[in-house]
C-alpha positions in Angstrom: -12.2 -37.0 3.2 -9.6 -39.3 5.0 -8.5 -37.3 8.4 -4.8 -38.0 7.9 -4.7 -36.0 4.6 -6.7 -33.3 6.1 -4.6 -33.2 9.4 -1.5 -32.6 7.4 -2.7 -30.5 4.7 -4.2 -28.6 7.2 -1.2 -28.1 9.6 0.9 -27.6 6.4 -1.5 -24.4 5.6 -0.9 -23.2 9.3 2.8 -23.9 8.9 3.0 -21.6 6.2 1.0 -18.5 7.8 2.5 -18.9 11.0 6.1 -18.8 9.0 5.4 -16.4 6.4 3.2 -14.1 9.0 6.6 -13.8 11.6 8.5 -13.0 8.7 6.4 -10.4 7.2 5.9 -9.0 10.7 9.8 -8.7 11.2 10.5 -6.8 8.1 8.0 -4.2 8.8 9.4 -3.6 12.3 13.0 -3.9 10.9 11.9 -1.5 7.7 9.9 1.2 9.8 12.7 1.0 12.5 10.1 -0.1 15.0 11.9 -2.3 17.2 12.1 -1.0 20.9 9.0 1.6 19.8 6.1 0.1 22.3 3.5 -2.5 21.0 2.3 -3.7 17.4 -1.4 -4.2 17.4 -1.9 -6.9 15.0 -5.4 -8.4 13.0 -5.1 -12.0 11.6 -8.2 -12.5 9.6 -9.0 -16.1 7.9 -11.7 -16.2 5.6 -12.6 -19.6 3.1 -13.4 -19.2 0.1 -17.3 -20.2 -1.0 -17.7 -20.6 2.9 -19.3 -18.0 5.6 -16.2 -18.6 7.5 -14.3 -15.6 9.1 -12.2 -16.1 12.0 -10.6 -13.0 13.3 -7.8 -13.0 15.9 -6.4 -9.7 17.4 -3.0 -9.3 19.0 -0.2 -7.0 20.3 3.2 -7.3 20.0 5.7 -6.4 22.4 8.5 -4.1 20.4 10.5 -3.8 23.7 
């Protein structure tokens, strides 16, 4: 595998859940009116497929 194309194909991936994530995150607070309501707890879980991998990364989100 030549690092370059795994680099960028791999920060292209992250681009895209990192963009896509915000967005989806925004529209629930917006839709739910949630927005000035506390903290979000939030669960990112990345999983590969025909891999044991399962990386899980828990957050909270400041509403305020």
């Amino acid at each position: 595998m030549h690092n370059d194309t795994f680099n960028l194909s791999l920060r292209r991936f992250l681009k895209e859940v990192g963009i896509s994530s915000q967005q989806e995150i925004e529209r629930i607070v917006r839709e739910r009116g949630l927005a000035g309501e506390g903290t979000l707890n939030v669960k990112m879980v990345l999983t590969a497929e025909g891999t044991d991998l399962r990386h899980e990364v828990d957050g909270r989100i400041d509403l305020g």
